[in-house]
KOLKE-740711 format. One line per 8 residues: number of its first residue (from 1); their letters; for each residue x, y, z of N, C-alpha, C. Coordinates in steps of 0.001 Angstrom, whole numbers, padded with zeros to 6 digits. Atoms other than C-alpha are relative to their C-alpha. Last residue first. Example, Ala and Ser with C-alpha at 12.3 -4.5 7.8 and 13.67 -1.06 7.14 Angstrom:
// residues 2
2) sa) -000820:-001190:-000060:013670:-001060:007140:-000770:001090:000730 ~ 000890:-001190:000000:012300:-004500:007800:000900:001200:000000
// end
This chain:
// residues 258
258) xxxxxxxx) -000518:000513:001646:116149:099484:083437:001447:-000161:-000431 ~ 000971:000587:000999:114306:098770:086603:000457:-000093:-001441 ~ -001055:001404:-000056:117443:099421:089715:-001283:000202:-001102 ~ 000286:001468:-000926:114886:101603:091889:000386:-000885:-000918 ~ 000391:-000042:-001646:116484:105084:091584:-000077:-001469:000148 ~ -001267:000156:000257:117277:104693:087404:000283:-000345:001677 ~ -000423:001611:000776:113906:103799:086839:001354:-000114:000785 ~ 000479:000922:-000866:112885:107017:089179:000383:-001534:-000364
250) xxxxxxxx) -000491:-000052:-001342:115318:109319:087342:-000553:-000950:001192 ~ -001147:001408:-000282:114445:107625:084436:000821:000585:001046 ~ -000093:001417:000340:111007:108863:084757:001125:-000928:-000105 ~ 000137:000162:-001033:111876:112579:085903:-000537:-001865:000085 ~ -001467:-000184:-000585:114155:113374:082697:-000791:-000551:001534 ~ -001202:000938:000478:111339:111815:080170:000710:-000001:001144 ~ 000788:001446:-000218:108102:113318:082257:001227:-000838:-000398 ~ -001024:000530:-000948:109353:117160:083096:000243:-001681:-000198
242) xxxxxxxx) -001023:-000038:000548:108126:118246:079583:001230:-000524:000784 ~ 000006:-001491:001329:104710:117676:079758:001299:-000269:000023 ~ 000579:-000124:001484:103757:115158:083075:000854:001335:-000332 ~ 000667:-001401:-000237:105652:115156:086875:-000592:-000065:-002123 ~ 000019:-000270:000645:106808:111908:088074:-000896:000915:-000650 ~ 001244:-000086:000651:107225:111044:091512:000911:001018:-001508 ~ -000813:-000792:001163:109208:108939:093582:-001141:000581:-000296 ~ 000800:-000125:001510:107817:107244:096357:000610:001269:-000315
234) xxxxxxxx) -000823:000862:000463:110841:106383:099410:-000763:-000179:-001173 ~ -001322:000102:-000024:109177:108513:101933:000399:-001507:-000832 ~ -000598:000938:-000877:105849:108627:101949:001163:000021:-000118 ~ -000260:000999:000687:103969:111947:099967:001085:-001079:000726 ~ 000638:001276:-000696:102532:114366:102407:000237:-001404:-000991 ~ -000535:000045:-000990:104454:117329:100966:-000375:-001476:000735 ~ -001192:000590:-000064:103540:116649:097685:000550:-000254:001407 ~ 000526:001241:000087:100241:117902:098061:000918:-000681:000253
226) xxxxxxxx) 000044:000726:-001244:101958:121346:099389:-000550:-001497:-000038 ~ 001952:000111:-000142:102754:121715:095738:-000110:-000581:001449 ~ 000388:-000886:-001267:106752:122567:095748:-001461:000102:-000057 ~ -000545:000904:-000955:107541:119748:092937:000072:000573:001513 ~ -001225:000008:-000189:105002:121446:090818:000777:-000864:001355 ~ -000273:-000962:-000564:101869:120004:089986:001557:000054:000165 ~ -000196:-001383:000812:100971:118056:086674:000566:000811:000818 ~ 000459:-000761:-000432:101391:114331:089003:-000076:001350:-001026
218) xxxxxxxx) -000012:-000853:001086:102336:110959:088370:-000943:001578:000334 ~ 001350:-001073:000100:102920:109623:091992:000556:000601:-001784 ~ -000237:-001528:000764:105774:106875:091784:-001331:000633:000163 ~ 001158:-000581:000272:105762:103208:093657:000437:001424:-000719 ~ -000533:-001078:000910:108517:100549:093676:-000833:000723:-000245 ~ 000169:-000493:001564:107070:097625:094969:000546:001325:000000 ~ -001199:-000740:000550:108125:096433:098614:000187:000257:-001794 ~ -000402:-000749:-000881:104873:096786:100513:001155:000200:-000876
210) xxxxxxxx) -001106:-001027:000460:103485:094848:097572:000451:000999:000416 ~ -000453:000389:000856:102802:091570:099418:000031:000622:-001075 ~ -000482:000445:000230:102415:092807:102938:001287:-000583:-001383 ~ -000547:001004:-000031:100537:095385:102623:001024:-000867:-000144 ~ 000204:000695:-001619:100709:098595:104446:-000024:-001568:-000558 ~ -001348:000419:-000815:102901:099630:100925:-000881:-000386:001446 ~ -000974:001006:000528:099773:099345:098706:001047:-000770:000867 ~ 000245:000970:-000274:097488:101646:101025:000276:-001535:-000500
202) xxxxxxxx) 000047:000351:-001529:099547:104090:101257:-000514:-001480:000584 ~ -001936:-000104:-000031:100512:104499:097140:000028:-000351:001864 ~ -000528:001191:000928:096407:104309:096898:001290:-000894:000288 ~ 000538:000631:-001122:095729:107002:099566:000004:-001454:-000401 ~ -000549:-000177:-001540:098334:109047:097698:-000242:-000922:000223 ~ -001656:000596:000163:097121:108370:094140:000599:-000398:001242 ~ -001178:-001139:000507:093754:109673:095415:001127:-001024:-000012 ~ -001234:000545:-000739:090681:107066:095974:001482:000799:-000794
194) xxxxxxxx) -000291:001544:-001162:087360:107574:095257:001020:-000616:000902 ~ 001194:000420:-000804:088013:109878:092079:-000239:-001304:001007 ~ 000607:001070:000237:092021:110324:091474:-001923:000134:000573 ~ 001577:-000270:000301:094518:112938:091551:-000984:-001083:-000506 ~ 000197:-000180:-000843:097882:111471:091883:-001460:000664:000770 ~ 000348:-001441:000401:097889:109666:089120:-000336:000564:001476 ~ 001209:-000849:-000105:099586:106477:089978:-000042:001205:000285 ~ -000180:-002077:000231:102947:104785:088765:-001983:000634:000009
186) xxxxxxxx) 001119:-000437:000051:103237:100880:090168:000691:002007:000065 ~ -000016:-001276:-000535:106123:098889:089624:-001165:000818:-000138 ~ -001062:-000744:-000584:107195:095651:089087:000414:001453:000829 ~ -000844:-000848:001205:103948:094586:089287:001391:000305:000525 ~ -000487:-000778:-000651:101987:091935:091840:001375:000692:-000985 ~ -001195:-000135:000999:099777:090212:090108:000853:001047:000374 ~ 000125:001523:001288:096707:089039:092250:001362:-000112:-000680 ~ -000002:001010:-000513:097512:091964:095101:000244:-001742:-000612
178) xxxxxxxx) -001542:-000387:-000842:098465:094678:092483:000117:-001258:001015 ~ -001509:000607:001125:095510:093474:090548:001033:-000230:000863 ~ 000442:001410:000663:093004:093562:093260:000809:-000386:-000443 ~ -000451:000839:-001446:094513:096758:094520:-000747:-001119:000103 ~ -001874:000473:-000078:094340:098211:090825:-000002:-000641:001611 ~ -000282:001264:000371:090162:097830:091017:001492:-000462:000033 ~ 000554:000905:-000846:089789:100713:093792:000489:-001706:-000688 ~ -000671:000394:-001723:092163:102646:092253:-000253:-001132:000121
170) xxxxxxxx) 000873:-000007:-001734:089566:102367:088588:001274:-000104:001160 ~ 000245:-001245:000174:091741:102947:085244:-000661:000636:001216 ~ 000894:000055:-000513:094531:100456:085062:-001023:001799:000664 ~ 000932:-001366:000167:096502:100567:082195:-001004:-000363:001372 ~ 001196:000666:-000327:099473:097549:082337:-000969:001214:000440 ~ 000691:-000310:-001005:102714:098800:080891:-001725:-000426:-000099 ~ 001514:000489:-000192:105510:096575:079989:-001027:000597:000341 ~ 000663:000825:-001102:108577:098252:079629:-001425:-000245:-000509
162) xxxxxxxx) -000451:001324:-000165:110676:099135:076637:-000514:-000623:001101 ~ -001037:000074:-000968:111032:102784:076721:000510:-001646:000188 ~ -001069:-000257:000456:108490:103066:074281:001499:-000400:000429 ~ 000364:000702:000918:105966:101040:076147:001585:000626:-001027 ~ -000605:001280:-000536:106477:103583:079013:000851:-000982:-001088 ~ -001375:000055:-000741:106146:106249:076793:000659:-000981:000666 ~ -000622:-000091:001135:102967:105169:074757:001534:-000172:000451 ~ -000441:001362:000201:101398:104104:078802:000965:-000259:-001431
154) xxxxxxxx) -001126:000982:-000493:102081:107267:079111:000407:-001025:-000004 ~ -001453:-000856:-000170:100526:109275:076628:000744:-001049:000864 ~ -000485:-000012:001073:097459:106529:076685:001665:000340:-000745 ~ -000272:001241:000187:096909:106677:079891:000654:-000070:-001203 ~ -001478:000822:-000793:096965:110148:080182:000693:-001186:-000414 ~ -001103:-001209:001060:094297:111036:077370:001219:-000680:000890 ~ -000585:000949:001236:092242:107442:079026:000882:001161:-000661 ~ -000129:-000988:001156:092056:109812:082261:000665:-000867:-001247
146) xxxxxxxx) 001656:-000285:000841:091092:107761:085372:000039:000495:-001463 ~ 000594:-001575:000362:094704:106937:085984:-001322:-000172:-000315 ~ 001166:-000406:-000722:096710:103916:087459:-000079:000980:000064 ~ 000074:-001588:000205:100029:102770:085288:-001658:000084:000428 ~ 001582:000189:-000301:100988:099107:086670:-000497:001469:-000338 ~ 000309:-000710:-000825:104833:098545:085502:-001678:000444:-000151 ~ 001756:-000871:000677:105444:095579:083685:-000070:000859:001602 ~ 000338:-000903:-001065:109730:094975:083753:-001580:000243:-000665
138) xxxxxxxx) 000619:000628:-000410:111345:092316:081315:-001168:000282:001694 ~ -000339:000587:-001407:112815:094939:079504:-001190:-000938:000721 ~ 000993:000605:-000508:113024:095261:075523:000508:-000301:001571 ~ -000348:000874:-001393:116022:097399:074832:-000920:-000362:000563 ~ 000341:000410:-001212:114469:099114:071613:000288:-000878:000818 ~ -000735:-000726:-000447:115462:099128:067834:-000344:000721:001206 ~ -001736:-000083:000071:114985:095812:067243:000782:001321:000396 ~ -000653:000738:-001115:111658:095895:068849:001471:-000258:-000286
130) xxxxxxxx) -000499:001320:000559:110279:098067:066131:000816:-000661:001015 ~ -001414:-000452:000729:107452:100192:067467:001075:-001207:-000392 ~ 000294:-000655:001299:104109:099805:068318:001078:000399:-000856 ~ -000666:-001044:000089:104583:096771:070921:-000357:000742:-001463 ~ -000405:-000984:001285:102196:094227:071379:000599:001551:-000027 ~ -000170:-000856:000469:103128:091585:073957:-000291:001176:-000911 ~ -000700:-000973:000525:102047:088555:074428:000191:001049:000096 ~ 001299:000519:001092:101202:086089:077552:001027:001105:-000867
122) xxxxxxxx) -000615:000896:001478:104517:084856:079143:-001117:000226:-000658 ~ -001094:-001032:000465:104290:087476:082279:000334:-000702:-001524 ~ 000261:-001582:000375:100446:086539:082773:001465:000100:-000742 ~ 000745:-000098:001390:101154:082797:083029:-000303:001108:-000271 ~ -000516:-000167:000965:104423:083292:085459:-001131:-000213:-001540 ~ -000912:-001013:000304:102436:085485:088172:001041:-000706:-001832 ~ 001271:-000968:001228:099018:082773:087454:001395:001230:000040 ~ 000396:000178:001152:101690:080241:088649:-000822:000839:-000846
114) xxxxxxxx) -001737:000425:000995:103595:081665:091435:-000215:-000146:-001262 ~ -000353:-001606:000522:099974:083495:092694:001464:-000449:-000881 ~ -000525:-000859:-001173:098568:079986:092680:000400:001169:-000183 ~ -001928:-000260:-000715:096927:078678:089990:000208:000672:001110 ~ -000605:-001083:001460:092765:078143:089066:001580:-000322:001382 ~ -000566:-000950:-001061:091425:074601:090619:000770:000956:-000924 ~ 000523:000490:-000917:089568:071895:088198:000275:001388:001090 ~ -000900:000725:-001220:091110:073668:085502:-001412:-000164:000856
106) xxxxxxxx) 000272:001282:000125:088925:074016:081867:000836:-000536:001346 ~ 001264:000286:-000113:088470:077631:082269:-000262:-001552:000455 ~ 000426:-000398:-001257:092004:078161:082739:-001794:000055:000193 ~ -000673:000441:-000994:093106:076439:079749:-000654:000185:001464 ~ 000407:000972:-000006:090733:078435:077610:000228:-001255:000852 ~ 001038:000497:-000895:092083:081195:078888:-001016:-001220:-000052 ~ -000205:000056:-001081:095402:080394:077760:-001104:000243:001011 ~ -000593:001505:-000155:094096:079131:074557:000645:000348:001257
98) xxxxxxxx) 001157:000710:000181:092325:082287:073712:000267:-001175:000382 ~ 001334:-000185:-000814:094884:084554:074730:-000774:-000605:-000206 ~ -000814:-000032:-001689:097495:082913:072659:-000678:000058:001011 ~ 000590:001304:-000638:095172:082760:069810:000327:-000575:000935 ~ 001060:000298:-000327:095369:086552:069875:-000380:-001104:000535 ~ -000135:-000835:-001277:098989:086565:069639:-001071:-000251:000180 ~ -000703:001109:-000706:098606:084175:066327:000271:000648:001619 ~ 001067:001442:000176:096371:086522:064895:000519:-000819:001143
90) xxxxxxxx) 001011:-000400:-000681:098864:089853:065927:-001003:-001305:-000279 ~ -000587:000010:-000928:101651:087943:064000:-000958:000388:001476 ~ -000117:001280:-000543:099505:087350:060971:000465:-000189:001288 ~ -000888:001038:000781:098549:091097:061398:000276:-001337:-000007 ~ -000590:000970:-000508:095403:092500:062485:001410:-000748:-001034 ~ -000529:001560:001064:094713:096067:061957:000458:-001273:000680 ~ 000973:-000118:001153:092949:098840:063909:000106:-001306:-001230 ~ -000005:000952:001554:094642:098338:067238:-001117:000193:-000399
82) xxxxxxxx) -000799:-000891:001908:094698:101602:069497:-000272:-001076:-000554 ~ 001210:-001196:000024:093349:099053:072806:001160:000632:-000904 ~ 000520:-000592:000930:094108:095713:071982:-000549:001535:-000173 ~ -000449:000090:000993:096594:094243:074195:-000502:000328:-001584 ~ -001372:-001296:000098:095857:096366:076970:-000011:-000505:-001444 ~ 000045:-001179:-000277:092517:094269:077004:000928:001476:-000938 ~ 000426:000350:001888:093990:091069:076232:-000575:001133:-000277 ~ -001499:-000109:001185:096194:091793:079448:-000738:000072:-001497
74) xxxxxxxx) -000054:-001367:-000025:092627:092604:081394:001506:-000063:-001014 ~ 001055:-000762:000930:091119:089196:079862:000561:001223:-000114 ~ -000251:-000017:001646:094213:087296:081175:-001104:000905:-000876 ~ -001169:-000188:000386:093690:088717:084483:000593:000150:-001306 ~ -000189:-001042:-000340:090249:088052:084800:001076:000693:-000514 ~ 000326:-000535:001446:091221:084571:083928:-000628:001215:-000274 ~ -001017:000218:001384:093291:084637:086421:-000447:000267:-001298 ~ -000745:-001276:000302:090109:085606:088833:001474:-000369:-000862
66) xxxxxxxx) -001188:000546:000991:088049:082561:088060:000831:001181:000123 ~ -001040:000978:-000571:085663:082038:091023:001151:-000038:-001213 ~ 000635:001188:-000273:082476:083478:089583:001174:-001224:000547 ~ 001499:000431:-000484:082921:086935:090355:-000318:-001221:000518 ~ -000513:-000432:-001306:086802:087277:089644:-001769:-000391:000336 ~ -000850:000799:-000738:085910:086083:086376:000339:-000331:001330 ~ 000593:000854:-000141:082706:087747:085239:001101:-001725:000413 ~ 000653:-000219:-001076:084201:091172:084813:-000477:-000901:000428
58) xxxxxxxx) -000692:-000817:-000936:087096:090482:082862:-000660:000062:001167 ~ -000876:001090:-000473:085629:087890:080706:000435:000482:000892 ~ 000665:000924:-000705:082747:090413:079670:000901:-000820:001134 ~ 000716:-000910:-001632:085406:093310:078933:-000718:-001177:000725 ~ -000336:-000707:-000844:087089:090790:076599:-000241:000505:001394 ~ -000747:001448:-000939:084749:089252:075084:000527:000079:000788 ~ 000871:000398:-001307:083798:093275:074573:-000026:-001156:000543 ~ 000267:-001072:-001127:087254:093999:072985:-001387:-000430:000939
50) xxxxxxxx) -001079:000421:-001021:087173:090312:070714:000103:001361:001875 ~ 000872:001112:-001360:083822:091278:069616:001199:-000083:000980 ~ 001477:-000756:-000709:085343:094909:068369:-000667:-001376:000916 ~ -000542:-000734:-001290:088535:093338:067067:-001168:000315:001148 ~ -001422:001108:-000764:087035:090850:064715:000249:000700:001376 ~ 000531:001258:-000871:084703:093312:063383:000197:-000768:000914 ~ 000011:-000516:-000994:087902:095577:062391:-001103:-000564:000944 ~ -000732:000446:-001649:089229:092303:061054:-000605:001216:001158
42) xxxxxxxx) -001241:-001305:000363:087093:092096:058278:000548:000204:001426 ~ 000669:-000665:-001180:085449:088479:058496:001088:001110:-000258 ~ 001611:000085:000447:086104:085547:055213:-000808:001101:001196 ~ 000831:-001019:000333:089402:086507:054979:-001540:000329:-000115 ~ -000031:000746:001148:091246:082922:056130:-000917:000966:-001335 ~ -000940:000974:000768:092500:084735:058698:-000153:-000261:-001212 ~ -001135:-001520:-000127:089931:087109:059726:001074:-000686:-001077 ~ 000773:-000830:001487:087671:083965:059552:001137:001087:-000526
34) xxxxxxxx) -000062:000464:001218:090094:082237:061787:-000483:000104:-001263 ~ -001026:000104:000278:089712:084772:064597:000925:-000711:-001488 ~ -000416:-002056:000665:086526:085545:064399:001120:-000474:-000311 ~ 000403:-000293:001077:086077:081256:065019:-000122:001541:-000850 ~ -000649:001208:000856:088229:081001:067701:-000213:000272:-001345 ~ -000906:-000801:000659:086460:084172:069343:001192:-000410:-001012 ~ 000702:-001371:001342:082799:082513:068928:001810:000979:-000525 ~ 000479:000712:000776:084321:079358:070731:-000048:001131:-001093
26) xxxxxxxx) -001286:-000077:000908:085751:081596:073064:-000083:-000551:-001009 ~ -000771:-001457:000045:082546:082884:074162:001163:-000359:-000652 ~ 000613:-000654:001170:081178:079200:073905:000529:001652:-000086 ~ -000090:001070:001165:083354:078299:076427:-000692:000242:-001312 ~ -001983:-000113:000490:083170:080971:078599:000043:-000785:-001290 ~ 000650:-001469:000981:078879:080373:078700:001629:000467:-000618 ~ 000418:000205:001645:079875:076723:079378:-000250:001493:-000254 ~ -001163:000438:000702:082305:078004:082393:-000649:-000668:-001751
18) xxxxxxxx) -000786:-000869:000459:079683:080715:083789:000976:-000573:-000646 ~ 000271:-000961:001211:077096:078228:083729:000967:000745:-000095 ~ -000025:001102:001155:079081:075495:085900:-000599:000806:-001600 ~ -001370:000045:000590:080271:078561:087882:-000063:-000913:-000791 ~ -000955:-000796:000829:076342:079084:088505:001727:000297:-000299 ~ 001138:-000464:001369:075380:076040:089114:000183:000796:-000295 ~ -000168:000983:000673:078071:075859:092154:-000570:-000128:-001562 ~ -001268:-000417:001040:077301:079028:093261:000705:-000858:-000860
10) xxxxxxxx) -000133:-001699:000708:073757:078344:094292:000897:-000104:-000908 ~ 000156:000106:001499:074559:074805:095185:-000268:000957:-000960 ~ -001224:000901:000995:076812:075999:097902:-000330:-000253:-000943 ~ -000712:-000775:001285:074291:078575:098621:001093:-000294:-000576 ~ -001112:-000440:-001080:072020:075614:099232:000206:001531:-000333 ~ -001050:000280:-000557:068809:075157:097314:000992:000557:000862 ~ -000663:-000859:-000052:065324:074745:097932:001392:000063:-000121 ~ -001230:-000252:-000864:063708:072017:096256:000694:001122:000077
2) xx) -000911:-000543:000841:060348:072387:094387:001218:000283:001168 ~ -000598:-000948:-000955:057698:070047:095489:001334:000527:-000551
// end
């Protein structure tokens, strides 16, 4: 006779598969990683599993009860998108991510928001420029656009500037984040599928726990676009092309960030 089960044991069995299937996933990225190293794997290889490990880990966290490590997948994410080369310094960053989710695979219980807020802010970094000559700030602002051309441009700028920025490309998924990891500052496109910058920037501040974030509309229209008109009182906004330097640290400079 073939036992029916719960849906406790349901999910149970499957988070026990989703943590050996992790496990071996990182297993495989351990080993890219040290090939790379020791030259025996060309790194752009390397990169490419690591990116869909990645994506997988991202989507199959929050699912099966691991959203941190979610988290860490979407930082490992940022942290590779443009890279073509690995440097020793970039290796050793990598194994960062691999050993912090490894960590978090292997907990009995994932962290609290105190703890998964300070394991995100201590993962690495990669900056494209030379950090000596840049006022590194301890500020990640949440940049939410459909448009990887945007993203890109801004998140470059940000990044330039010395902040942290975190790419998110779905609305719907940034109010997951924003809730899980709550940013210093959130800058969304004001034009959006599913969910407009606006209705985004509205539905941030009704909660609780980033009611008091620091929000901005990135926008192409002018600062007399009746869209604007319906924007909340106390969001900034930043206007792309040529307005984007002088109207960005007018909003930095507004809410205290650099």
């Amino acid at each position: 006779m073939i036992k029916t089960l719960s849906a406790d044991e349901i999910e149970d069995r499957l988070r026990v598969e989703f943590v050996d299937d992790a496990r071996d996933r990182l297993q495989s990225l351990y080993n890219a990683v040290d090939r790379v190293r020791s030259g025996a794997m060309v790194e752009g290889e390397a990169i490419a599993q690591l990116r869909m490990e990645a994506h997988n880990l991202k989507g199959c966290g929050t699912a099966f009860g691991y959203p941190t490590i979610s988290l860490v997948a979407h930082r490992l994410e940022d942290y590779l998108s443009g890279l073509n080369r690995l440097s020793e310094k970039q290796l050793d960053d990598l194994h960062t991510f691999l050993d912090r989710t490894a960590e978090l695979v292997d907990r009995a219980e994932q962290p609290a928001i105190a703890e998964t807020n300070q394991i995100i802010r201590n993962l690495p970094v990669r900056y494209v420029f030379d950090v000596k000559d840049v006022e590194v700030h301890n500020v990640e602002i949440m940049l939410v656009t459909p448009s990887k051309v945007v993203a890109k441009m801004v998140a470059g700028e940000l990044a330039a500037c010395g902040f942290r920025p975190v790419t998110v490309h779905d609305p719907i998924e940034s109010i997951g984040l924003a809730v899980r990891m709550p940013p210093d500052m959130v800058i969304a496109s004001l034009v959006m599928d599913g969910l407009s910058g606006l209705d985004l920037i509205r539905g941030l501040r009704a909660m609780s726990v980033t009611r008091q974030v620091p929000m901005a509309l990135l926008t192409s229209v002018g600062l007399d676009a009746p869209a604007l008109k319906e924007i909340p009182q106390g969001v900034g906004i930043i206007r792309t092309g040529a307005h984007f330097g002088d109207d960005f640290a007018a909003v930095i400079t507004r809410f205290n960030l650099g």
